[in-house]
Backbone bond lengths (Angstrom), bond angles and torsions (degrees), N, CA, C in turn:
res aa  C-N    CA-C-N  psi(-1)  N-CA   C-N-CA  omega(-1)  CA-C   N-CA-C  phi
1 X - - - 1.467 - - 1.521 109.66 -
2 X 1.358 101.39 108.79 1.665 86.34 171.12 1.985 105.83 -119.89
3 X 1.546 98.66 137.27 1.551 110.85 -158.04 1.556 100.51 -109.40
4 X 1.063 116.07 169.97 1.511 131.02 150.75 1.571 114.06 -146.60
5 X 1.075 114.50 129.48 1.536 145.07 174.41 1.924 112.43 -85.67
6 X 1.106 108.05 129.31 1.710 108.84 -174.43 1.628 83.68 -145.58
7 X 1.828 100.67 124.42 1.560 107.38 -158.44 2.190 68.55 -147.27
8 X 1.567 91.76 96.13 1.937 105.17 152.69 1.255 111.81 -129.95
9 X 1.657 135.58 43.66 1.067 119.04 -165.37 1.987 95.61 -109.23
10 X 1.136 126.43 -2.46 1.455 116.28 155.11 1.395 99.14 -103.54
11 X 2.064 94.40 -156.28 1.517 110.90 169.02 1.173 123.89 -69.24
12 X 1.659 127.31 6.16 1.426 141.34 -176.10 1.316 108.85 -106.10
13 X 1.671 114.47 137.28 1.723 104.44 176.67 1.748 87.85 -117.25
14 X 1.311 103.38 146.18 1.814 116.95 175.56 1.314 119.36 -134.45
15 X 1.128 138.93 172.12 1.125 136.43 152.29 1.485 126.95 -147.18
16 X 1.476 129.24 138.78 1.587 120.87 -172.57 1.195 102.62 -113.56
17 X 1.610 106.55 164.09 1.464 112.87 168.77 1.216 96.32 -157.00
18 X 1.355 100.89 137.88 2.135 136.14 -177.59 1.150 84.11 -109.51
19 X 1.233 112.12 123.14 1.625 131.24 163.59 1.985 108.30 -129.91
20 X 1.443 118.98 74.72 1.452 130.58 -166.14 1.921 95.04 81.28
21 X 1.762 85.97 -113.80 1.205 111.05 -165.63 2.041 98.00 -80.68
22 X 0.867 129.48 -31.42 1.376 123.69 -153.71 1.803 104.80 -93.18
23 X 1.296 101.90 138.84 1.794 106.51 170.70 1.446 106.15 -119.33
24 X 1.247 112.81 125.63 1.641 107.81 158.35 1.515 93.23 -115.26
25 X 1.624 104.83 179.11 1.285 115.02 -170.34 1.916 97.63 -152.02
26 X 0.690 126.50 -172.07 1.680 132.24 -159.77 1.599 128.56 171.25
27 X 1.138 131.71 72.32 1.105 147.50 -162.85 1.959 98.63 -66.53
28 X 1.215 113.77 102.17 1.807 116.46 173.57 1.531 113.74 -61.17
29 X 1.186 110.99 -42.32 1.655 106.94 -162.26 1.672 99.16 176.89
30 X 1.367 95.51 156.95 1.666 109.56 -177.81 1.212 132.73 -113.00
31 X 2.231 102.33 0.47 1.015 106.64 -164.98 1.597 126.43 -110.23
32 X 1.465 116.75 10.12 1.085 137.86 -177.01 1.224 117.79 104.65
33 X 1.643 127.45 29.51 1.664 124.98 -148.42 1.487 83.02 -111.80
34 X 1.435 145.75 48.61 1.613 139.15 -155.36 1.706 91.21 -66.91
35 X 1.480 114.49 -54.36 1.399 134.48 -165.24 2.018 98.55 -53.92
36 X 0.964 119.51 -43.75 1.497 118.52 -160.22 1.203 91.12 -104.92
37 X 1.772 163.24 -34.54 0.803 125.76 164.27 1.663 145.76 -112.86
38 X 1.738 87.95 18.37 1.634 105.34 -175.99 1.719 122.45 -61.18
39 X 1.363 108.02 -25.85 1.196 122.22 -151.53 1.856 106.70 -96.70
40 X 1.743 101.75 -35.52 1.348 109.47 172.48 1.369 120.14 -76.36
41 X 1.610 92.96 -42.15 1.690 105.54 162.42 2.065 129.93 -29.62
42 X 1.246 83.78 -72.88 1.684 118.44 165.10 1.780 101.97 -39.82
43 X 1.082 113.11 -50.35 1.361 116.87 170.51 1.136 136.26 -64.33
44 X 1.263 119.87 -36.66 1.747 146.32 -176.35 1.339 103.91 -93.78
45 X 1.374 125.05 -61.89 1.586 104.59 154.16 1.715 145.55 -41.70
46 X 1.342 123.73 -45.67 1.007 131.79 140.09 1.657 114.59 -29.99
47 X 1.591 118.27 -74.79 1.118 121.53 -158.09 1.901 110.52 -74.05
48 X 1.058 106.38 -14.22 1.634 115.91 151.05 1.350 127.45 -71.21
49 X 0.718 127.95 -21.97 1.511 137.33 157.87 1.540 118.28 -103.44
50 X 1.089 130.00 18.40 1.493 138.62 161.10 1.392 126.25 82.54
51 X 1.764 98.27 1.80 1.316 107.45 -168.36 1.612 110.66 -93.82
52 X 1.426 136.93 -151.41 1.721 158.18 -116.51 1.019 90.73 155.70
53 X 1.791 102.98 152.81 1.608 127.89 173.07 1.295 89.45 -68.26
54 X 1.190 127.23 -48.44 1.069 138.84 -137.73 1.777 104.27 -86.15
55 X 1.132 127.76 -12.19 1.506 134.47 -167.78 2.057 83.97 -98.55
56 X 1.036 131.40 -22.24 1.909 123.65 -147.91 2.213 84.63 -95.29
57 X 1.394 92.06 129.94 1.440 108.58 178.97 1.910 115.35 -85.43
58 X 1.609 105.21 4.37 1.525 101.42 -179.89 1.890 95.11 172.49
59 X 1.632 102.55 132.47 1.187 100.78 173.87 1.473 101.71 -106.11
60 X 1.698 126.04 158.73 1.388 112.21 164.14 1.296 92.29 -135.52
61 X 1.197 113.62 161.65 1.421 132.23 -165.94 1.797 108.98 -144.56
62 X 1.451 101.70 148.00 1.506 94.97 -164.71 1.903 84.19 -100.65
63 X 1.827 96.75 146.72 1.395 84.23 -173.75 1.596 91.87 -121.19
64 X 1.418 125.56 20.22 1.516 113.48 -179.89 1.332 119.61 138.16
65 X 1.210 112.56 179.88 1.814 132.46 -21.38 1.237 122.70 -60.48
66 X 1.290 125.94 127.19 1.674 128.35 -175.92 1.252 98.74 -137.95
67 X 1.592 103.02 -142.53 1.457 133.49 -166.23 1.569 100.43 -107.52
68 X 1.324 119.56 108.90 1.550 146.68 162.10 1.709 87.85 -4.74
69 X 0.806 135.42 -121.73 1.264 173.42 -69.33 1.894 82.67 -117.31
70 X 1.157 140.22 -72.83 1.181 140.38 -169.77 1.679 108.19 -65.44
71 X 1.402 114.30 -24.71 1.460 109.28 -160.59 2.028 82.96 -84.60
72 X 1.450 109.68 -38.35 1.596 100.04 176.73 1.959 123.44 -68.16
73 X 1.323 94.07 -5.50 1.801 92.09 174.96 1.530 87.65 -103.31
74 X 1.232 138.59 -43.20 1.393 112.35 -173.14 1.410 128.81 -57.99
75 X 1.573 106.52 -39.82 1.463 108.35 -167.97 2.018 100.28 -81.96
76 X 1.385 109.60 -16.36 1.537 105.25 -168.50 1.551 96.27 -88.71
77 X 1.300 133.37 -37.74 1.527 120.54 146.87 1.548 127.58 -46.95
78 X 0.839 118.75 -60.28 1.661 121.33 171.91 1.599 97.94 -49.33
79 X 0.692 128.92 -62.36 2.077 137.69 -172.68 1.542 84.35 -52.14
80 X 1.128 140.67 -78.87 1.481 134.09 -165.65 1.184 123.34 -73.76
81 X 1.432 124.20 -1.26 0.971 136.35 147.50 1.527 118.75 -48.25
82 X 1.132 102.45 -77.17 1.480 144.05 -162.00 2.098 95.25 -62.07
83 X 1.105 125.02 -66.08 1.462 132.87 -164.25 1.270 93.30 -83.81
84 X 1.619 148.82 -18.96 1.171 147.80 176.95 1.667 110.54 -75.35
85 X 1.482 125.26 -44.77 1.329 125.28 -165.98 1.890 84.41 -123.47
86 X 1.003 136.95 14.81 1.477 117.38 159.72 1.706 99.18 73.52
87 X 1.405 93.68 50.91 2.133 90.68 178.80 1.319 100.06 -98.43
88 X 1.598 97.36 164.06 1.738 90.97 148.06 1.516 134.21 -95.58
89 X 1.157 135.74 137.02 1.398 136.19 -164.02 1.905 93.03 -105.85
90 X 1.404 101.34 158.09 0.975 150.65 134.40 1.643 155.86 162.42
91 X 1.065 104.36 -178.17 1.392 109.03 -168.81 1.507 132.24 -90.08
92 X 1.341 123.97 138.21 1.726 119.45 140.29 1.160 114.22 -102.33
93 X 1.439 98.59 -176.21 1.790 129.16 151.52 1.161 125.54 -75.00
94 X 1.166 129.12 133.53 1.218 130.73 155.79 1.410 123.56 -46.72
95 X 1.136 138.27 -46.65 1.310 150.15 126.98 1.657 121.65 7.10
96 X 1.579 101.44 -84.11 1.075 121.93 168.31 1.973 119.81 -47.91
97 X 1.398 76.81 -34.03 1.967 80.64 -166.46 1.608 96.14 -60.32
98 X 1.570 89.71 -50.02 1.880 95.56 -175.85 1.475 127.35 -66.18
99 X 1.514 116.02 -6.60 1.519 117.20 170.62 1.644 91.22 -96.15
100 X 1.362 138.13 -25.78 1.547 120.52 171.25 1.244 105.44 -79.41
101 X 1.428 159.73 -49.81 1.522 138.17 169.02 1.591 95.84 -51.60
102 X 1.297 157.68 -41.53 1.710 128.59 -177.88 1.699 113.67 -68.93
103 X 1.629 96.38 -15.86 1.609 95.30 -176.21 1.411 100.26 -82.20
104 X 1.231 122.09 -33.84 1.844 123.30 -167.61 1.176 99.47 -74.44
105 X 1.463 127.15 -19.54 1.420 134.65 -169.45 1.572 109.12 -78.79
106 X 1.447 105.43 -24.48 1.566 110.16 -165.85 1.376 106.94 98.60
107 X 1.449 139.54 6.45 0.883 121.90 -166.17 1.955 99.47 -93.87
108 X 1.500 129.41 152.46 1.043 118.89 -167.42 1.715 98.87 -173.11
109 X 1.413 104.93 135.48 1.499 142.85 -170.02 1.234 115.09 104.61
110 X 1.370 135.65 -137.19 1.670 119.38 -170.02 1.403 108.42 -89.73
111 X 1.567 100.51 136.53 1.286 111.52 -177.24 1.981 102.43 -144.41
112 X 1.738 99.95 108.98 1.620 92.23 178.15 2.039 101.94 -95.63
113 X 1.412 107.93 156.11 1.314 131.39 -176.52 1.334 90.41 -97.29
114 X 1.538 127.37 124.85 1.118 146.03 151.37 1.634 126.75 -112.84
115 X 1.256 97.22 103.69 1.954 102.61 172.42 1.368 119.66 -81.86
116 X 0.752 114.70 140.55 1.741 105.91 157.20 1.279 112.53 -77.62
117 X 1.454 100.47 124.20 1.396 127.56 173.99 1.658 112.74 -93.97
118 X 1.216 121.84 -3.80 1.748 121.29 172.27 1.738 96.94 72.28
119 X 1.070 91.37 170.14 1.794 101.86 176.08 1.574 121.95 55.49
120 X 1.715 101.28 39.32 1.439 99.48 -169.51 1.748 131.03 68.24
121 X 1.936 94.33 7.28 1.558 82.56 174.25 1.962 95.55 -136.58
122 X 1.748 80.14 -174.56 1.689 82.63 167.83 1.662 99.37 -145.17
123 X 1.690 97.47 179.94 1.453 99.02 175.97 1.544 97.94 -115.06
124 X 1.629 101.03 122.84 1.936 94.10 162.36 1.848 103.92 -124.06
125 X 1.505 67.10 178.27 1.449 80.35 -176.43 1.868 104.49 -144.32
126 X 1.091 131.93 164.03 1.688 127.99 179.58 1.127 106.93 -124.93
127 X 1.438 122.32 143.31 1.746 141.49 169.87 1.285 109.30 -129.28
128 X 1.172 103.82 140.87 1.675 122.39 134.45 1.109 136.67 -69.60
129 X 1.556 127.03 106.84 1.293 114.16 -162.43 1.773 94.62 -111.20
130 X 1.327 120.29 110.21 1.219 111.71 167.11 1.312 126.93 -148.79
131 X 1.253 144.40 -88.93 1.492 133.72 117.25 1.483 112.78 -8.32
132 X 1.240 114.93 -73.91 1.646 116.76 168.67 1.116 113.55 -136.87
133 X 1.553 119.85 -130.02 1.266 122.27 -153.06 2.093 93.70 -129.13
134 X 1.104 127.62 133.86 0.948 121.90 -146.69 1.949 97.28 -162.79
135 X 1.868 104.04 95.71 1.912 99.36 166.99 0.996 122.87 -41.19
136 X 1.113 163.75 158.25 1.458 173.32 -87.66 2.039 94.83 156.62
137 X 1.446 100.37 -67.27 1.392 121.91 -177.21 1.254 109.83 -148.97
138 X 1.641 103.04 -172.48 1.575 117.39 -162.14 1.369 113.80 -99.80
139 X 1.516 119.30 126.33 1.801 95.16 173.28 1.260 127.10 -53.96
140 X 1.336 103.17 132.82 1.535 129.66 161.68 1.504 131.54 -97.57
141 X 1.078 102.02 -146.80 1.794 100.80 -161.20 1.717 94.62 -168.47
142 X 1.479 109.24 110.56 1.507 85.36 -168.92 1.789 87.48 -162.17
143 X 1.583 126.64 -149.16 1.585 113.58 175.71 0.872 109.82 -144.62
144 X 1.643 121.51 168.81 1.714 110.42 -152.86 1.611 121.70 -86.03
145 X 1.895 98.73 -2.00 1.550 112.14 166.25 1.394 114.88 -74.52
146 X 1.122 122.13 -38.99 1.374 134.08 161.26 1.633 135.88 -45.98
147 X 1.249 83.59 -39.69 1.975 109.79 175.37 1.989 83.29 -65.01
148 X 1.443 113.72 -85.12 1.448 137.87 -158.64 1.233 107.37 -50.29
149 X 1.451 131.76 -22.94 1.587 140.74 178.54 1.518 94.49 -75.94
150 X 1.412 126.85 -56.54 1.802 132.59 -153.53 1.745 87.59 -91.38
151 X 1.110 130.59 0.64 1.477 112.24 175.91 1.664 113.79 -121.34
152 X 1.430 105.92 -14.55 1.419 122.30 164.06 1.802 101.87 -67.73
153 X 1.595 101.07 -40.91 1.677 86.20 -170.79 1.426 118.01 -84.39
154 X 1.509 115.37 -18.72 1.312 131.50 -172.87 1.512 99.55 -72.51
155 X 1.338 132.75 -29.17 1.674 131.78 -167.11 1.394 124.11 67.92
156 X 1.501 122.20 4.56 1.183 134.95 -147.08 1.623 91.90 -92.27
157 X 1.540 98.75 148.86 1.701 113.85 154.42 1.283 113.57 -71.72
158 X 1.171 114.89 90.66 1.874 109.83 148.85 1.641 126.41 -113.40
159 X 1.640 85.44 174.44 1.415 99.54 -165.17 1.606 96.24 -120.95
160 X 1.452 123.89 110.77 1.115 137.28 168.42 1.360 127.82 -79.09
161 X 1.248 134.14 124.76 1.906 121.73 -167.42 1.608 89.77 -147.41
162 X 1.211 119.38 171.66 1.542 140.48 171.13 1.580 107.95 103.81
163 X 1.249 117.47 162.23 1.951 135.26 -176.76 1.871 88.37 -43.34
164 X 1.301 112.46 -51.48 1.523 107.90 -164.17 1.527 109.69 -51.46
165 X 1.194 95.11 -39.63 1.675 102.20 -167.58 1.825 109.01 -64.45
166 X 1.328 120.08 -4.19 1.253 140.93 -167.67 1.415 112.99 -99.93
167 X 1.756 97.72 -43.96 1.664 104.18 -177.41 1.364 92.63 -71.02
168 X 1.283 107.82 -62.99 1.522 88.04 -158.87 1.601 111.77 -110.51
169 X 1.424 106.88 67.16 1.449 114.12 168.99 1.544 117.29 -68.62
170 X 1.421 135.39 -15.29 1.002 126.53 177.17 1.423 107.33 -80.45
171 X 1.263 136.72 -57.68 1.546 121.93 160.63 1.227 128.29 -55.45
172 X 1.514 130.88 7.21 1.570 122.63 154.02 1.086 124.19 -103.98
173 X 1.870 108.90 -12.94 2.042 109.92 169.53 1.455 102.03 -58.45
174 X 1.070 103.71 7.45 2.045 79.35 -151.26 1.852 80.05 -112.54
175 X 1.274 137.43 48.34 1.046 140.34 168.60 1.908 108.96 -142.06
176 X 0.957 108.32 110.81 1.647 123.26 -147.62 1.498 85.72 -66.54
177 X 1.631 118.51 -47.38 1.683 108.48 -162.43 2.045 110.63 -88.05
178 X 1.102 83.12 25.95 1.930 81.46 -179.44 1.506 89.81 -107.35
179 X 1.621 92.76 148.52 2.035 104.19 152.92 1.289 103.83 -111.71
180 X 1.091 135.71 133.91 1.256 120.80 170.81 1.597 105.18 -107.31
181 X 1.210 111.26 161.16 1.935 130.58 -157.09 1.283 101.51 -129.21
182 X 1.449 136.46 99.99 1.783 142.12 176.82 1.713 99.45 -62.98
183 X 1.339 121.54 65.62 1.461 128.06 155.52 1.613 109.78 -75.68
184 X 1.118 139.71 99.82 1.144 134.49 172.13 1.568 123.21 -89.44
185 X 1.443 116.60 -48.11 1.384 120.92 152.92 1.473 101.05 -108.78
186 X 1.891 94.21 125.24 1.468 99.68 139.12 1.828 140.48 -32.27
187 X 1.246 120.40 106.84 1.311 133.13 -150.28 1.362 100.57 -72.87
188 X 1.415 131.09 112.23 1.801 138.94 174.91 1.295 90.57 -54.95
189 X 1.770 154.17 -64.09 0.991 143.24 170.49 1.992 118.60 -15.79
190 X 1.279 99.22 -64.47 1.643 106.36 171.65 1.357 118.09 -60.75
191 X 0.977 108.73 -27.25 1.458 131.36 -175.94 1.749 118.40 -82.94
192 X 1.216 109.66 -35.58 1.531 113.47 154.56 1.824 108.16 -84.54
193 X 1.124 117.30 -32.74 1.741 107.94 177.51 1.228 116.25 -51.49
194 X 1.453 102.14 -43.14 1.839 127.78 -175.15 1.737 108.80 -59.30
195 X 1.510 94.36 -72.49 1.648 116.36 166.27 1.496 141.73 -63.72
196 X 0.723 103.81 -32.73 1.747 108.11 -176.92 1.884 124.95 -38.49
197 X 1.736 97.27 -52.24 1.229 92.88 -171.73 1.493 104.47 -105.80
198 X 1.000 122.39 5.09 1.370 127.39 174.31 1.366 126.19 -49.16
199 X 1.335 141.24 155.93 1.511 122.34 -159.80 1.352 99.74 -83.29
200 X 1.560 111.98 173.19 1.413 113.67 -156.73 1.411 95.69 -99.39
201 X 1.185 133.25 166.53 1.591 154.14 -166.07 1.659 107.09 -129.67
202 X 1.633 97.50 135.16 1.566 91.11 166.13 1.458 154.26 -119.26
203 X 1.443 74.15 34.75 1.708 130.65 176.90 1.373 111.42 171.35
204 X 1.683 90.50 165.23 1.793 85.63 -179.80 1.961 93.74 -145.48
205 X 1.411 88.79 152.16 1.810 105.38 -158.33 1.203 85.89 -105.57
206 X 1.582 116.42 127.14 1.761 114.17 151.80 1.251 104.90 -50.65
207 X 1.451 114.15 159.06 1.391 152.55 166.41 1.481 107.77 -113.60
208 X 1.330 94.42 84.72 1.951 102.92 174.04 1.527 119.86 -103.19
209 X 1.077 91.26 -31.75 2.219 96.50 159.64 1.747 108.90 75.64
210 X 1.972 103.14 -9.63 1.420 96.63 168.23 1.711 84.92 -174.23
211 X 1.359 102.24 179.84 1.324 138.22 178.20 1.987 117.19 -24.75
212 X 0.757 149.61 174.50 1.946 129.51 138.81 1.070 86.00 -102.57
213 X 1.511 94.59 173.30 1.630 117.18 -168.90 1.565 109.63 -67.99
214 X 1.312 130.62 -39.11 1.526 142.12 -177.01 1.412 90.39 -41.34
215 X 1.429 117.79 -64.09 1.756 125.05 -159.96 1.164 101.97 -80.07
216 X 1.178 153.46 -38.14 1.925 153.61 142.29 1.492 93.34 -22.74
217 X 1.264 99.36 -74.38 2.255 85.37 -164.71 1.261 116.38 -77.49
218 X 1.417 126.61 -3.80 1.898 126.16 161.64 1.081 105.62 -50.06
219 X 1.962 106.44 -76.07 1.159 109.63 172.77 1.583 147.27 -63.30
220 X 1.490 98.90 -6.02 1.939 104.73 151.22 1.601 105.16 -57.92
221 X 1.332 99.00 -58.82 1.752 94.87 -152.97 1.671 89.14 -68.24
222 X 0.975 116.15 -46.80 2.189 102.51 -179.53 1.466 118.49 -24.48
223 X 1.812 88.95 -50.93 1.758 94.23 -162.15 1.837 117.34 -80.78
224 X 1.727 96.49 -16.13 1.403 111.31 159.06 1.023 124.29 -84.70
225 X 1.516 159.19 11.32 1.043 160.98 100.60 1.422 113.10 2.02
């Protein structure tokens, strides 16, 4: 099986590649450039390891919830990837990717995935990490006072990971039963473990869970009018 992983769903662009037994992974940039350096990236990895688009048996691509703008160059590269050389595609979560790097980590019992969602919020989601990897619930869209209020009251041990857990690490130390995990990009490595053999898709739909910001501030200024 040889894979490739396309992970733009934060401010980080990455990319993985499963070649049999072996994963590398490759982080492009941190600064939101998904569009300018995904494509050379994709190339230089491949061509470091000796391979062609054209040699990889399935691309997967993380389609969300992230950042507007990167989750639409990842999946429209992966899509032309994929229908151009006759691959197989598919997809994860961002979410998901980040409760499989805490599971590869060893980390195990509840563990929620928090992204930054911008605008004072994030997107999580909850697992069970034990036997395997196991939803709890559905991603949402919600804020990180909100997360820290329902887990202060619950008393529970968790294990917190994703960019969100970074922004706003100073309001989640201050909760005695959390660990929190500096995952900033979801890992294309986890992300091909997750994805690879999964059935193929014939397209794949972002998972944005709300509005982009352009259509949030139209409709501010509309309703202020």
């Amino acid at each position: 099986m040889r894979a490739l992983a396309i992970e733009t769903a934060t401010t980080g662009c990455a990319v993985g590649l499963m070649d049999g037994d072996q994963l590398v992974e490759r982080v492009l940039d941190t600064e939101r450039r998904h569009t300018e350096v995904l494509s050379g990236g994709i190339a230089d990895l491949l061509a470091d390891h000796g391979l062609k688009v054209g040699d990889l048996d399935v691309v997967v691509v993380d389609r969300g919830p992230g950042l507007f703008t990167g989750l639409r160059v990842g999946i429209a590269t992966a899509q032309s990837l994929a229908y151009a050389l006759g691959l197989g595609l598919t997809s994860v979560t961002s979410l998901e990717t980040l409760a499989q790097e805490a599971f590869d980590d060893g980390v195990r019992g509840t563990y929620e995935a928090v992204v930054d969602a911008r605008r004072g919020e994030v997107f999580v989601q909850t697992f069970a990490l034990n036997a395997g990897i196991e939803p709890v619930d559905q991603p949402q869209v919600t804020t990180p006072s909100a997360v820290t209020d329902e887990l202060r009251a619950s008393g529970e041990a968790v294990t917190l990971g994703g960019d969100g857990v970074v922004r706003y690490a100073a309001l989640f130390s201050n909760t005695p039963t959390l660990t929190l995990r500096t995952q900033t990009i979801p890992s294309p490595s986890s992300a091909l473990r997750r994805g690879a053999y999964r059935r193929n898709e014939s397209s794949i739909s972002p998972l944005y869970l709300r509005d982009a910001d352009a259509v949030a501030n139209f409709t501010t200024r509309d309703v202020a009018r």
